[in-house]
N, C-alpha and C positions, 0 to 999 in steps of 0.2 A: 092173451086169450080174451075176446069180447064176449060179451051175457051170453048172445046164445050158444057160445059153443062149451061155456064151463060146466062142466059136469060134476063139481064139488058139491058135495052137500050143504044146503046151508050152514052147520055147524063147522064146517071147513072154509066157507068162504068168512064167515065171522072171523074166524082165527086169523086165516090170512088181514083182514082189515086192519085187525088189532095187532098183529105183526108190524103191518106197516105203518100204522102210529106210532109204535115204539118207536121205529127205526129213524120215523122223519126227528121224532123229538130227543131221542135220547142219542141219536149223530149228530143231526145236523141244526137244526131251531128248537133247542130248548124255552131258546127268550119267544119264541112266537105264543107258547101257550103259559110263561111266568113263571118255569121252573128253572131253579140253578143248580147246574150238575159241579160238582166238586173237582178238586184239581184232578182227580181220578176217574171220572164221571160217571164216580155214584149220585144218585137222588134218592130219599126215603120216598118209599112205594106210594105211603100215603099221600106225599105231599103231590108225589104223580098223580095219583088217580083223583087228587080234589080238582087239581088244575085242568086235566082230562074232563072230567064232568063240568067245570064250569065253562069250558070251548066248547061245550055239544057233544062231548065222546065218551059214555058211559061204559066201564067196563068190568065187571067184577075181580076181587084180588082172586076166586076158582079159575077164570077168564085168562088172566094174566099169568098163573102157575102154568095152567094147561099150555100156553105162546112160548112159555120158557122152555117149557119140557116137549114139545112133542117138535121145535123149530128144526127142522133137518139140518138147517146150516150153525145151531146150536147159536143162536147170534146175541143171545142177553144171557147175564148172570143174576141170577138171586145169592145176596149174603144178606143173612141177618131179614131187619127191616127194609134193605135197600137194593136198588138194581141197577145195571148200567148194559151198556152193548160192548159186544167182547172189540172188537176193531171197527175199521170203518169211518170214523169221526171226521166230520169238515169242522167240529168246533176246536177250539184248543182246550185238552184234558192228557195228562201223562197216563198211561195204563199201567205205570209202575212195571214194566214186562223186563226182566233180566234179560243179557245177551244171550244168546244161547247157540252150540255150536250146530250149524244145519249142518242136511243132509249131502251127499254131494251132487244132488240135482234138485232141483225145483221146478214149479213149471208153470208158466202163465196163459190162462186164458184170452184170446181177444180175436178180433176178426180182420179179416184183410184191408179194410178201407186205413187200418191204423197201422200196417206195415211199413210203411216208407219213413213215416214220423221216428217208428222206434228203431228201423235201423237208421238214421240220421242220428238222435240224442238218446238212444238208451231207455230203459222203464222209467217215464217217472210218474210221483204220487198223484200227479193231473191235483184236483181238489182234497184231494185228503192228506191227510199226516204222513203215509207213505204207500210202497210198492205191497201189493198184495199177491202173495206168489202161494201156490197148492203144492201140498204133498205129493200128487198124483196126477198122471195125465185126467185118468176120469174127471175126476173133481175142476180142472183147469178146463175139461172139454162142457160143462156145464156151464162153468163162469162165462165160457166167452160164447157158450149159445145164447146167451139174455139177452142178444146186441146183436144177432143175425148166425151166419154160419161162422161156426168157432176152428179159429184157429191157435193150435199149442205151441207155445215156445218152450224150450228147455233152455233152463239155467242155470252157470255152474256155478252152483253155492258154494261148492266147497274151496272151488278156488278163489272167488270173492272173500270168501271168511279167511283163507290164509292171506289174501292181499290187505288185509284190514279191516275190511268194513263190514257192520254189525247188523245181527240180525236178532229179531227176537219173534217169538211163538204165543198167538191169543190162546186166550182157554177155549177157544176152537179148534184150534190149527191151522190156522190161516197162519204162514208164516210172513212177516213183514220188516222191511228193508225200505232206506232213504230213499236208493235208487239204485238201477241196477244196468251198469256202462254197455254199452251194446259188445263189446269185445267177450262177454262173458253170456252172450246170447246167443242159442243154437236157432236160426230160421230154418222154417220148412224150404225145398225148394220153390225156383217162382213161378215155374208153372204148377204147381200139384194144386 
């Protein structure tokens, strides 16, 4: 969406900015702005918001509750003093997530130019730690509208999990997996 077609209120388009500072910092470049996220990738709020303010990006800790609470995709936690992002991460940090048994579908967002890749080698994590797969076609037709017209894959979790391989659930619900073999991926037809 470019300036003039946003119709967000300022106090909305604030959030969103602050949104996406967390995200670049607390995924992907912590080192950019000098904070270090723990093996788990907590950081104390504080030590966030000093190293925020001394890069140029002031944000209040009212600022930062409201990002946490009102985020639709639910993408940060607050415990305590400290915060982190619930998945997602290009950096290395363990999110401590138990295995957990899914459902017996799943479902992946993405669009067609990336059809041929995933039925040749299967989902995999591209840059992050792994395969990001949705509860729900909605939520999957969402994901893969951010990147053009979305297309859904279904995936059969439940037979992957009896084949072995593990799956675990953010405190969003994004459920996430190493990778996910194309034999266990339902494609739309190829003309639809």
């Amino acid at each position: 969406m470019n300036a003039g077609t946003d119709r967000r209120t300022p106090d909305e388009r604030r959030t969103v900015r602050v949104s996406k500072y967390l995200s670049k910092h607390l995924r992907h470049q912590p080192d950019r702005i000098g904070i270090t996220l723990d093996e788990n990738g907590w950081v104390e709020i504080d030590e966030l918001m000093r190293a925020a303010a001394e890069h140029g990006f002031r944000f209040t800790r009212a600022e930062l509750d409201h990002v946490v609470a009102v985020n639709d995709k639910r993408r940060f936690t607050i415990e305590g003093s400290r915060i982190r992002a619930n998945q997602g991460h290009t950096v290395d940090v363990d999110l401590g997530l138990p295995p957990t048994q899914p459902p017996e579908y799943l479902y992946h967002g993405t669009v067609a130019s990336s059809l041929d890749a995933i039925r040749a080698e299967g989902l995999r994590p591209m840059a992050r730690h792994d395969v990001h797969l949705s509860p729900d076609r909605e939520t999957a037709t969402r994901v893969g509208a951010r990147r053009g017209r979305p297309v859904v894959l279904s995936v059969h979790a439940g037979a992957m999990h009896r084949a072995g391989l593990v799956f675990r659930v953010s405190a969003n619900g994004v459920w996430l997996t190493a990778f996910v073999p194309r034999e266990f991926i339902r494609f739309p037809d190829r003309h639809a």
